[in-house]
VEXBAZA-427731 format. One record per residue (C-alpha): residue number from 1; residue in one letter; chain; x, y, z. Coordinates in pm, 1 decimal, always signed. Example, Ala and Ser with C-alpha at 12.3 -4.5 7.8 and 13.67 -1.06 7.14 Angstrom:
2
{resi=1	resn=A	chain=A	px=+1230.0	py=-450.0	pz=+780.0}
{resi=2	resn=S	chain=A	px=+1367.0	py=-106.0	pz=+714.0}
end
This chain:
151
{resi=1	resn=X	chain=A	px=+613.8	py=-2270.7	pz=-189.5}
{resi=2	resn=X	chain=A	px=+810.4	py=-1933.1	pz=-170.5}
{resi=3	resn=X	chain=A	px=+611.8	py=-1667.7	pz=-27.5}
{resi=4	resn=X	chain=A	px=+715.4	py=-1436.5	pz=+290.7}
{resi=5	resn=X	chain=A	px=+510.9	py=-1155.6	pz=+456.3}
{resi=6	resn=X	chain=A	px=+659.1	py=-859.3	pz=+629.0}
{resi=7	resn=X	chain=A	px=+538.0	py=-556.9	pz=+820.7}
{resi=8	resn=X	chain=A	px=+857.8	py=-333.2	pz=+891.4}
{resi=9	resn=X	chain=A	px=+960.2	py=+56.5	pz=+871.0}
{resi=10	resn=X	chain=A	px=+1201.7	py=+221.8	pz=+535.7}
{resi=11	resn=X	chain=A	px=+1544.9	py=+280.9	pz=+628.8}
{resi=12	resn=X	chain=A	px=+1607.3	py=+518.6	pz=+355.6}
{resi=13	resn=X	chain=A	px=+1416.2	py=+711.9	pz=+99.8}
{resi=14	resn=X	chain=A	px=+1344.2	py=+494.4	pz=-202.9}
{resi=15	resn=X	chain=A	px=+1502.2	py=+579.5	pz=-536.1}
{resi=16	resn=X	chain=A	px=+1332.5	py=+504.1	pz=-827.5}
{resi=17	resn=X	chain=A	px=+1591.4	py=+373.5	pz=-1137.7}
{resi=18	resn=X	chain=A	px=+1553.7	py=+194.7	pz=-1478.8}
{resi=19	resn=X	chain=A	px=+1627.3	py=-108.3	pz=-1635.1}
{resi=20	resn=X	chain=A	px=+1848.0	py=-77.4	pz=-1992.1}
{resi=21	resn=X	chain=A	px=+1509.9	py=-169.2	pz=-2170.6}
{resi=22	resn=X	chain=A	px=+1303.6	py=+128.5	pz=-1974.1}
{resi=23	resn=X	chain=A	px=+1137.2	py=-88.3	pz=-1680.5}
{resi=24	resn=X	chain=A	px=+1107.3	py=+92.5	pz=-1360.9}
{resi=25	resn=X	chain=A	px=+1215.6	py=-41.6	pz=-1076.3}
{resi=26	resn=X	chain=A	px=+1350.5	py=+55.5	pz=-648.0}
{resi=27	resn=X	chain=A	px=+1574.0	py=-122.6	pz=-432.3}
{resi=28	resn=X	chain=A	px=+1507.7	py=-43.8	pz=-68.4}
{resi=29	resn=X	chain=A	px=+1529.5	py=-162.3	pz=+298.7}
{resi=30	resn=X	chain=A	px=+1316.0	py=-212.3	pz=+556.6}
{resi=31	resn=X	chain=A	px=+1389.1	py=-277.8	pz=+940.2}
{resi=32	resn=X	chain=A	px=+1156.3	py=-568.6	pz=+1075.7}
{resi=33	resn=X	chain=A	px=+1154.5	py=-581.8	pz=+1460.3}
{resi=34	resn=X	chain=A	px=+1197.4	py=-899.4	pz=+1623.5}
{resi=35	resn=X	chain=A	px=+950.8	py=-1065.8	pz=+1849.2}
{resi=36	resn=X	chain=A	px=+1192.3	py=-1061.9	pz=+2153.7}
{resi=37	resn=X	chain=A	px=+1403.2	py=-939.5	pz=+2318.6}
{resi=38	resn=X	chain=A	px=+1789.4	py=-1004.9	pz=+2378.1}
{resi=39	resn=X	chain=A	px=+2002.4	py=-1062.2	pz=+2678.0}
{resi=40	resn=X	chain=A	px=+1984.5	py=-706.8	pz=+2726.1}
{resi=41	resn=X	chain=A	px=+1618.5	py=-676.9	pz=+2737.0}
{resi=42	resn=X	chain=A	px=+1656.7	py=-472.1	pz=+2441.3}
{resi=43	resn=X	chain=A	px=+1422.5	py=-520.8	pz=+2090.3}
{resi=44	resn=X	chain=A	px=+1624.0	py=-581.3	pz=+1824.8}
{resi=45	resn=X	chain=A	px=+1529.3	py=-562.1	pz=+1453.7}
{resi=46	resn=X	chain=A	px=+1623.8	py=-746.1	pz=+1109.4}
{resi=47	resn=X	chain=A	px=+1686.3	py=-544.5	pz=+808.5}
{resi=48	resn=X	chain=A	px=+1541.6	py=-730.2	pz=+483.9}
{resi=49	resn=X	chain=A	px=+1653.8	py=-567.4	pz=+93.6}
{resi=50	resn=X	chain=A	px=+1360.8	py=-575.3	pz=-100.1}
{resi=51	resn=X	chain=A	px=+1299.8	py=-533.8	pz=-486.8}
{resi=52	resn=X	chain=A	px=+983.1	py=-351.2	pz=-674.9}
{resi=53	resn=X	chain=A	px=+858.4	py=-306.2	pz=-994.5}
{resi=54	resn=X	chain=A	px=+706.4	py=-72.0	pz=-1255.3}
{resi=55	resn=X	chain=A	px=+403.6	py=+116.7	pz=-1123.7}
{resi=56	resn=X	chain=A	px=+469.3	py=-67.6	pz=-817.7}
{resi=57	resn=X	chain=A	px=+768.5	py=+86.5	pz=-751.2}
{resi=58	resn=X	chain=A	px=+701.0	py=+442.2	pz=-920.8}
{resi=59	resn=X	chain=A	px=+399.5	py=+498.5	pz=-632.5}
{resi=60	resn=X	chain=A	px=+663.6	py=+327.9	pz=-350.4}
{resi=61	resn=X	chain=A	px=+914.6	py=+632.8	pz=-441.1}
{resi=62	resn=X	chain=A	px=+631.2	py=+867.7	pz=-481.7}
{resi=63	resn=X	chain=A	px=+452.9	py=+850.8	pz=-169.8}
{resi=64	resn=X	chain=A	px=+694.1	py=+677.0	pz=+72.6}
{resi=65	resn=X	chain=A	px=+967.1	py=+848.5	pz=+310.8}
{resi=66	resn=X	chain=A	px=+1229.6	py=+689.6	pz=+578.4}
{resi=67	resn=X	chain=A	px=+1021.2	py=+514.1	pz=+834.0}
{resi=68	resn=X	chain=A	px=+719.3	py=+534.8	pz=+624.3}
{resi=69	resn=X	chain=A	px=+536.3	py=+147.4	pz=+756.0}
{resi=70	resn=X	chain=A	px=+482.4	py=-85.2	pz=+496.9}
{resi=71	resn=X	chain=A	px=+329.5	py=-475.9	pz=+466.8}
{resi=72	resn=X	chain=A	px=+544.9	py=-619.4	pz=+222.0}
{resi=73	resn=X	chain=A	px=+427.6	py=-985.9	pz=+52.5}
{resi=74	resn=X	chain=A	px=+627.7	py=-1159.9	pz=-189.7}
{resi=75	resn=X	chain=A	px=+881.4	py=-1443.6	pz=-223.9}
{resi=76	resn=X	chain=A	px=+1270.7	py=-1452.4	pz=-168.4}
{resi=77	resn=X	chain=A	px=+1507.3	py=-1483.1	pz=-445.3}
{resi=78	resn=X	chain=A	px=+1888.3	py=-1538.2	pz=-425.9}
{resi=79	resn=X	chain=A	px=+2218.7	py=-1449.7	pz=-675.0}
{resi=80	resn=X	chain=A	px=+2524.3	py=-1425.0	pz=-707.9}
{resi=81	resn=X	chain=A	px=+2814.8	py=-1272.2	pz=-853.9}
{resi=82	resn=X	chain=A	px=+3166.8	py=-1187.1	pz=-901.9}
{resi=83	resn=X	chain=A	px=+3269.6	py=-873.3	pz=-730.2}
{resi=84	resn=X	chain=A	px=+3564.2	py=-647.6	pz=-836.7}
{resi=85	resn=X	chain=A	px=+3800.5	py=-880.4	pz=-567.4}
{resi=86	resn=X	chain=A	px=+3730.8	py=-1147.8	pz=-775.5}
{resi=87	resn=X	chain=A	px=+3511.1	py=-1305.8	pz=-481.5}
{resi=88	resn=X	chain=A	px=+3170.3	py=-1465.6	pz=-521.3}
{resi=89	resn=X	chain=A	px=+2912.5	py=-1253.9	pz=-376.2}
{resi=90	resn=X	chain=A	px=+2559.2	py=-1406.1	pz=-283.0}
{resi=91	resn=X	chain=A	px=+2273.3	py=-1172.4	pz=-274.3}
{resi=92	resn=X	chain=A	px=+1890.2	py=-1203.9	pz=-79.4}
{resi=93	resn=X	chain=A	px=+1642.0	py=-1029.8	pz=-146.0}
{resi=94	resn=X	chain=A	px=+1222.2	py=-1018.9	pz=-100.7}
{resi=95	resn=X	chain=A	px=+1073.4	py=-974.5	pz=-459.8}
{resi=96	resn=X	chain=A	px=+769.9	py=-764.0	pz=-417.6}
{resi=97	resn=X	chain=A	px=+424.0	py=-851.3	pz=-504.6}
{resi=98	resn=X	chain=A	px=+217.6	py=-676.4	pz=-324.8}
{resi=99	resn=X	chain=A	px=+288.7	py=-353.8	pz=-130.0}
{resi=100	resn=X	chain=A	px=+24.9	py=-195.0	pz=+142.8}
{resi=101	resn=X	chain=A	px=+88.1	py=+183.1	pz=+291.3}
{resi=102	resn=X	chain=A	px=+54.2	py=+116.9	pz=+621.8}
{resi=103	resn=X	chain=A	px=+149.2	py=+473.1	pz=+667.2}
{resi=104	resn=X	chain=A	px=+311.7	py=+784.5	pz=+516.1}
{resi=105	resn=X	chain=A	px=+578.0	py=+1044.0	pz=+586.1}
{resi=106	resn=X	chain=A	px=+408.8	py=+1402.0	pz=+520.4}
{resi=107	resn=X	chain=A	px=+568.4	py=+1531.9	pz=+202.4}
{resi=108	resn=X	chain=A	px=+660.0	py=+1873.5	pz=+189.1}
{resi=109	resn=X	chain=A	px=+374.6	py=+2126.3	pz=+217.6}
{resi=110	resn=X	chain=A	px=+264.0	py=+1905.0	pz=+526.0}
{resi=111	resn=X	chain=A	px=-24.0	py=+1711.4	pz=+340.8}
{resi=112	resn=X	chain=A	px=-60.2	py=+1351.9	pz=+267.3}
{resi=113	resn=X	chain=A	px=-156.7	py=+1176.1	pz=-38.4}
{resi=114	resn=X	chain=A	px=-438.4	py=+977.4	pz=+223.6}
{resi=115	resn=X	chain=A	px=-502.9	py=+1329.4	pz=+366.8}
{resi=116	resn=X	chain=A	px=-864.0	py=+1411.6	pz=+356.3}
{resi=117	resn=X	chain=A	px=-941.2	py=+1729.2	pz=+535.9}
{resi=118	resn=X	chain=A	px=-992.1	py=+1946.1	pz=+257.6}
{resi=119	resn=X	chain=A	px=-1315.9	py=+1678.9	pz=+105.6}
{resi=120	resn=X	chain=A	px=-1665.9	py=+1774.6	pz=+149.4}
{resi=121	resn=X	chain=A	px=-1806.7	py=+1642.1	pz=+507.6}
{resi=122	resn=X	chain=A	px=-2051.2	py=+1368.9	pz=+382.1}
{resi=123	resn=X	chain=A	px=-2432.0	py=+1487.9	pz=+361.4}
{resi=124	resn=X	chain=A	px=-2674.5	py=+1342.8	pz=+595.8}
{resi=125	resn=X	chain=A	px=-2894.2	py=+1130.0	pz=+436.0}
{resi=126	resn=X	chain=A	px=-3244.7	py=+1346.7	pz=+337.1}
{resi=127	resn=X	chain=A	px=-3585.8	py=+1136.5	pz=+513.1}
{resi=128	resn=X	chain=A	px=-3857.7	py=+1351.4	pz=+304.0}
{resi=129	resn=X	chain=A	px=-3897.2	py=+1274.8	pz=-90.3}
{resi=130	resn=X	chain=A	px=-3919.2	py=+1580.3	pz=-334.5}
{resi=131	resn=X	chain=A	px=-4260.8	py=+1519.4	pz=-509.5}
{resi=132	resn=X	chain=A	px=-4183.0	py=+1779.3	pz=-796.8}
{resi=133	resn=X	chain=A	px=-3949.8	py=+1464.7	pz=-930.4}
{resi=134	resn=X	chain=A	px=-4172.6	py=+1176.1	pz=-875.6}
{resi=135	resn=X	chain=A	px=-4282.8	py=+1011.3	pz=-1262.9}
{resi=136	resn=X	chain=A	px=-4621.2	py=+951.2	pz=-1022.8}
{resi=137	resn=X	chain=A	px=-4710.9	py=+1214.1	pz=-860.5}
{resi=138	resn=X	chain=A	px=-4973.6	py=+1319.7	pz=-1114.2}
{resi=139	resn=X	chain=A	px=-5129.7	py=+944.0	pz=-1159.4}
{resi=140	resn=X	chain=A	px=-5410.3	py=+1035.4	pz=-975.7}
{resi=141	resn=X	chain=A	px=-5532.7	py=+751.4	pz=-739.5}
{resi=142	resn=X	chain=A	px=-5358.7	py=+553.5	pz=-474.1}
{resi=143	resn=X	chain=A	px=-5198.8	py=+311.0	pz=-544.2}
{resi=144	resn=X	chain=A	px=-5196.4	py=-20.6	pz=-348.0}
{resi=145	resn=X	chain=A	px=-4945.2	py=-296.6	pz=-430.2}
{resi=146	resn=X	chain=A	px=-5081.0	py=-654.4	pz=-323.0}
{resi=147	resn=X	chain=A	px=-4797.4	py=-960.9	pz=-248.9}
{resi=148	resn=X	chain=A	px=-5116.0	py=-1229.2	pz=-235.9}
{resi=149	resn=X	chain=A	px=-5192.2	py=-1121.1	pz=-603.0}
{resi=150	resn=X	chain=A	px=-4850.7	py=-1272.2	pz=-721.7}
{resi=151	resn=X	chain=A	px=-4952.7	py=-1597.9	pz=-566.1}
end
């Protein structure tokens, strides 16, 4: 089984590119902390390359920033290839499956995509029933509804 879960900050902006065949796509960074600390007491943190894809990564470059939180799960995949040395080069990266906003950078005019203070404040709910709509109002007599008679 290849699956790996992370919870870690952007290190850069994301930029969205494309494949030759039009497929959207975003390398990007993220820095994970570790769970303890070194000789020095100090926290220190693992930076993981991860890979996303089509809508998936058009809404990462649209509404993320550097040091925008993410939950990242997906599964690792590995390369390689020549580089212009003439040296193998071995790649690792997390291909992304599933991305959560954990939180967002404030774009430009201040206001978040998750930014709801401009929505209606929800109506409390009304306890008296407007007769002028009720398909019964001019039935006539009461009427009296009986569980026993089911029986």
């Amino acid at each position: 089984m290849n699956r790996v879960c992370l919870v870690g900050r952007l290190t850069a902006k994301p930029e969205l590119r494309y494949t030759g065949s039009n497929t959207a796509y975003t390398r990007f960074s993220i820095a994970v902390n570790r769970t303890f600390a070194n000789a020095q007491g100090e926290r220190e943190a693992d930076f993981i390359n991860i890979v996303a894809w089509r809508r998936q990564a058009e809404n990462i470059c649209q509404y993320l920033d550097k040091g925008s939180q993410v939950s990242i799960d997906g599964r690792i995949q590995t390369g390689s290839y020549n580089g212009q040395d003439g040296n193998r080069r071995y790649t690792t990266e997390v291909v992304a499956d599933n991305v959560q906003f954990l939180d967002t950078r404030r774009n430009q005019n201040n206001s978040s995509p998750y930014d709801y203070q401009d929505a209606p404040a929800p109506q409390e709910p009304q306890n008296s029933v407007d007769v002028s709509s009720d398909p019964f109002s001019d039935f006539g007599d009461n009427i009296s509804i009986d569980d026993n008679f089911l029986e």
